[in-house]
N, C-alpha and C positions, 0 to 999 in steps of 0.2 A: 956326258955323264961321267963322273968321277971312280973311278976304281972301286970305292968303297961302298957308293951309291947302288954298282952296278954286281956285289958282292953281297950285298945284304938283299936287293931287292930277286936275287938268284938263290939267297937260301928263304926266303917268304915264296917264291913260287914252288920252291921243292917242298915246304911244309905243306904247302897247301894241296898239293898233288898225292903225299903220304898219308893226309886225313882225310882226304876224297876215299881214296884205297882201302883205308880200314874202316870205313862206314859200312854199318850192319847192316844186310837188305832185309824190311820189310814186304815178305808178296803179299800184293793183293789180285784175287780175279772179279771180273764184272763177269757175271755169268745170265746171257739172256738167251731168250725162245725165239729163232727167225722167223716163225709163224705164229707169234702171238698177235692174237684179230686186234689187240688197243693200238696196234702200232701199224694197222694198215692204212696204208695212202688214204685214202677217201676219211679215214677216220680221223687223220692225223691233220688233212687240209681242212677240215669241218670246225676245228679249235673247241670244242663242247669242253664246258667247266667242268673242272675237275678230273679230267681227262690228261691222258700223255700229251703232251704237244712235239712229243720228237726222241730218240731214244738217250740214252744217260751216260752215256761215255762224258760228253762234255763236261755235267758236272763232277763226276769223278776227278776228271784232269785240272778243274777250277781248283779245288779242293789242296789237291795234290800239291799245287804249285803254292796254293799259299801256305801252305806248310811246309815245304819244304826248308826254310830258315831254319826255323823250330827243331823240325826233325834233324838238321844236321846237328846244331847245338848241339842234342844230346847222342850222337855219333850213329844216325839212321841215315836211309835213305828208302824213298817207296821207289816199289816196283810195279806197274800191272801191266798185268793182260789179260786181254779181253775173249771170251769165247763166244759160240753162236752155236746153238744146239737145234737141229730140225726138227728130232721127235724126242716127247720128254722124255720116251723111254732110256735114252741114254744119257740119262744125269748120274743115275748109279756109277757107272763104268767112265767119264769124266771126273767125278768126285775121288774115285780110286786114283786116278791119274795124276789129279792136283795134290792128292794128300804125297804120293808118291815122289814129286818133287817137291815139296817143300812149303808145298804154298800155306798161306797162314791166315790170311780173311777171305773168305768167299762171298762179296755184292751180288744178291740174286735177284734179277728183276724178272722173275717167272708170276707166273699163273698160281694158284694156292696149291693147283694138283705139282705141277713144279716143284715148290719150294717142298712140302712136302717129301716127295723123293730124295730132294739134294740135302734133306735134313736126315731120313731115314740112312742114307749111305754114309753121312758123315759122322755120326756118331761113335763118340770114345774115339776120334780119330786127331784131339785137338787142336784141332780147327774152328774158327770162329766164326758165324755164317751171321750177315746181315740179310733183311728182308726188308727189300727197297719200297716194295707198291702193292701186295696182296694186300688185300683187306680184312680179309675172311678171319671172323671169330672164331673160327675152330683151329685156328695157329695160333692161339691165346688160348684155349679151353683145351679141350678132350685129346687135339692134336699139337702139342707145346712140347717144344726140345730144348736140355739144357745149353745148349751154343746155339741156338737160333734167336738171336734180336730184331726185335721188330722196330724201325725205325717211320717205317709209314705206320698211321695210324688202325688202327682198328672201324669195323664197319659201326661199330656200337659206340665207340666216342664221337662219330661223324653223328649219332641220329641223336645220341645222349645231346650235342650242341645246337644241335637244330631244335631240338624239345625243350633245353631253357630257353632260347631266345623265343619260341611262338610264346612261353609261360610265361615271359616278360612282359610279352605285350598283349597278353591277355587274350590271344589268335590260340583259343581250344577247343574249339570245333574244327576238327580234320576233316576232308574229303581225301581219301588217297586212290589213286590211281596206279595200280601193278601192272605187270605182267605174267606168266605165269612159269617163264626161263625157272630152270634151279638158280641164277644166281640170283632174281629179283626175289625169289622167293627169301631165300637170307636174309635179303639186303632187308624184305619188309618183317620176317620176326625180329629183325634187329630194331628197326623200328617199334613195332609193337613192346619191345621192352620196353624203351627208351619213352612211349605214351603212358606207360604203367608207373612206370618207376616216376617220372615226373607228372603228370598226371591230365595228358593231351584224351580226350576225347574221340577216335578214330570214329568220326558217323557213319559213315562206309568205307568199303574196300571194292574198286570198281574195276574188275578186270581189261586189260587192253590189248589189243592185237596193232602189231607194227606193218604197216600198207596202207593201201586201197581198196579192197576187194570189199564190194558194194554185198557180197554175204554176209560180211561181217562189220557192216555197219555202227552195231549196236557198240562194238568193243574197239572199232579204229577211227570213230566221230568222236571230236572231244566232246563237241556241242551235247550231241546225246548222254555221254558218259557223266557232265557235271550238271545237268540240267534239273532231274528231279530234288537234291538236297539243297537243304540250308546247309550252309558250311562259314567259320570265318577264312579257310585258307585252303590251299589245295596243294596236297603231296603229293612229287610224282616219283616212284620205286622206278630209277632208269641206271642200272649200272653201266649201262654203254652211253644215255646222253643222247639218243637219235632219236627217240621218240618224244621224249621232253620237249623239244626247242619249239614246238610248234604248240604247248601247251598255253603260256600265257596271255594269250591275244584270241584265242581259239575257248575258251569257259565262257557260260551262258553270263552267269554271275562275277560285278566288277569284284573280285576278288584277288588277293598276293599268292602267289606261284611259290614254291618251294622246292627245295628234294634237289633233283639234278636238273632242273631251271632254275631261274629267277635267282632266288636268294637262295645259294650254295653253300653248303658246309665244306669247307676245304683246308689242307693243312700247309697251305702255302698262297701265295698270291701278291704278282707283281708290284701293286698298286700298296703294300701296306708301305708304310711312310717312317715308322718308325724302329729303334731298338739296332740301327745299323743296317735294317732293309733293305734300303734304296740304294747301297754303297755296294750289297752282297749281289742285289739285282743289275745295277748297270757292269757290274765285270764278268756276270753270264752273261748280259744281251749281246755283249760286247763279243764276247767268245764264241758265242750259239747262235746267233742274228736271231733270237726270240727270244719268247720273255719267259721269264723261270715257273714253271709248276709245282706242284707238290710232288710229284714224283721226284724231278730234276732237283728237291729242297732234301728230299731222303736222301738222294744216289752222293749232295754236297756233303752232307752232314755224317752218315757213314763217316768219310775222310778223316772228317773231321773227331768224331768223337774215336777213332783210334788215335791222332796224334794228339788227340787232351789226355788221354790215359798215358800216353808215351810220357808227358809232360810231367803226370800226376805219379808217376814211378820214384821208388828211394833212388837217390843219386846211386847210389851204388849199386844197382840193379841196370843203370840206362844203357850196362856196353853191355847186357846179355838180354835183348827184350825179348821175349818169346810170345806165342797165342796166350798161353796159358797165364803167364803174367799180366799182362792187359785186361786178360778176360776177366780175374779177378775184380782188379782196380776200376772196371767199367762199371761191375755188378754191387762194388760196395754201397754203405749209404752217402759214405763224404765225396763222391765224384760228382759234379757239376759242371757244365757244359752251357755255353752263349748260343744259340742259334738263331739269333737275331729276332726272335719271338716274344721280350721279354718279360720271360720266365728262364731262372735256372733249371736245367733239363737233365734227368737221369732215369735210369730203367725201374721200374715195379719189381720188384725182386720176388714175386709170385709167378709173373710170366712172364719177363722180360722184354716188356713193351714200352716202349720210350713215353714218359709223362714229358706232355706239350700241350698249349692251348691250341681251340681251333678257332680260326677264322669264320666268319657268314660274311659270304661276298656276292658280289653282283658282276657282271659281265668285264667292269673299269674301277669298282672300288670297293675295299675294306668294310663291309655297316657296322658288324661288330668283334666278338673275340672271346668267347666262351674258354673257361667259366665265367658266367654273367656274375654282373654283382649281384649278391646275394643266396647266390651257390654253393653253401660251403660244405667241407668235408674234417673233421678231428684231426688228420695230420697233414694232410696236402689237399689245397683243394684242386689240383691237377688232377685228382682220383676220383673226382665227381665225374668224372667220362672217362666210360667203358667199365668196363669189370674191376671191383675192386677185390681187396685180399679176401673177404670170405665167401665170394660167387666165382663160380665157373669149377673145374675141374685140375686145373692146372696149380701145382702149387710145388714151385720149384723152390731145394734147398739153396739158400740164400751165399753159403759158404761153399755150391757143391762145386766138383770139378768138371774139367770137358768130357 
């Protein structure tokens, strides 16, 4: 190598080592529940749709790495770490913690009572918290924080697309099947809106007990529970997935299974084929040795829609990125986001809930993609599901701060 050769390629490594150096670190924390029941073994080997199939660090790291180009261009670098919380009661006193070093996105794959907390502590503390996997409508309504974004969907844009698609095909006569958990109970007035508002027929509501206990026959035999109605379809209200599977094979009547069997509403699913999917899916299968969830599509996407706003900043704002910056540019109307969904995707600026289409899938494929044709809404029809600006209780200012 020549003198000059060996002089130049020795001031390229020292540039490159003084722009590694002055890269701004971005933190980020994953913040989960080491006793949260979705992520127990037996739950987690069971694979039921719609469900976690595995915890979410992976897709963070997915995420991370393919951004990272991006983020350096504009003189970033992400950082995380990961915590593991045993009782939620100490989300307060972690949140203090994080805020106290630095940290600047908080990924919470908690429980609603979870996120909840780690929202109540974080407040005015600007900090930006994503919420990866709750469902629960009341973190969109009555319990909604202005730095809390909701990246998984809501329980009511899950029933809102299951209710156009039965309205499509003309399946309005409902048989549903509950339980009587507080969470199924949710899950089915969320339903019941979602029959009203679209205009499904609920013929019954037939309570279920999860076993065998020959006492309670009346409420743990499907046979007996689907047998007296006419129905075209049958809803089963199963937030855990364990009582469902044994549903469709198990009704008196040849009848389509729905809800948390059969044909699933869900906001992710390996098998869709289009929009860059299958590019986004084989580089988790590849990282995770399974296949990607909706969960695992939040925990990506988070990553991701910080480094689109990092992207979306005036050049002369990129060497001082702050929460408070991003948070803005995430919540304006002109921020758009690919998440391989195809739909451009941004938040509802009432509650900060990510507009996305949802899936109806089957055990191995994609059936449809709600909003159905013919769905529509005046300004987005992504707002056809879930709550729109003048329901619910939540109605955050558009321009507010953290």
């Amino acid at each position: 190598m020549s003198l000059r050769r060996a002089v130049l390629l020795l001031a390229l490594l020292l540039s490159s080592s003084v722009s590694a150096a002055e890269l701004q670190t971005v933190s980020i924390a994953l913040i989960e529940y080491a006793n949260d029941p979705r992520y127990r073994e037996d739950v987690i080997d069971a694979r039921y749709q719609a469900q976690p199939w595995g915890r979410l660090d992976t897709a963070v790291e997915l995420a991370m790495k393919e951004s990272r180009f991006a983020a350096q261009k504009n003189g970033v670098k992400f950082e995380l770490a990961k915590y593991d919380v045993d009782e939620l009661s100490r989300l307060p006193a972690l949140m203090r913690r994080l805020q106290a070093e630095g940290t600047q996105f908080l990924l919470l794959d908690l429980p609603a009572e979870g996120v909840k907390l780690a929202a109540d502590a974080a407040q005015g503390s600007g900090t930006v918290l994503f919420n990866l996997s709750a469902l629960e409508n009341n973190l969109r309504d009555a319990d909604c924080y202005a730095n809390l974004l909701h990246i998984a969907p809501s329980r009511r844009m899950l029933t809102d697309a299951m209710a156009q698609y039965l309205i499509s095909k003309k399946w309005k006569e409902v048989l549903v099947l509950h339980s009587d958990t507080e969470a199924d109970q949710r899950y089915l007035d969320s339903l019941q809106a979602s029959a009203k508002k679209f205009g499904l027929d609920l013929v019954a509501l037939k309570s279920y007990t999860l076993g065998n206990d020959p006492r309670q026959r009346y409420q743990n035999n499907i046979a007996l529970l689907t047998a007296k109605y006419d129905y075209d379809v049958v809803y089963v209200v199963d937030s855990r997935g364990e009582f469902a599977v044994d549903v469709p094979y198990s009704i008196i009547k040849p009848r389509p299974v729905v809800g948390a069997s059969g044909l699933v509403a869900d906001w992710w699913h390996w098998a869709w084929e289009r929009n860059g999917a299958p590019q986004v899916n084989k580089r988790f299968k590849k990282k995770a040795k399974r296949q990607m969830t909706g969960f695992d599509w939040s925990a990506w996407l988070a990553v991701k829609v910080i480094a689109q706003a990092m992207l979306d900043l005036p050049t002369s704002d990129n060497r001082a990125v702050t929460a408070e910056s991003l948070f803005h540019t995430i919540r304006s109307e002109s921020f758009k986001l690919d998440g391989a969904k195809g739909y451009p995707l941004n938040f509802r600026p009432w509650n900060n809930q990510l507009r996305q289409p949802v899936f109806l899938t089957s055990l191995n494929r994609v059936i449809g993609r709600a909003p159905i044709d013919g769905f529509l809404h005046p300004m987005n029809n992504l707002d056809v599901l879930g709550s729109d600006h003048d329901e619910g209780r939540c109605q955050l200012n558009p321009g507010g701060s953290l």
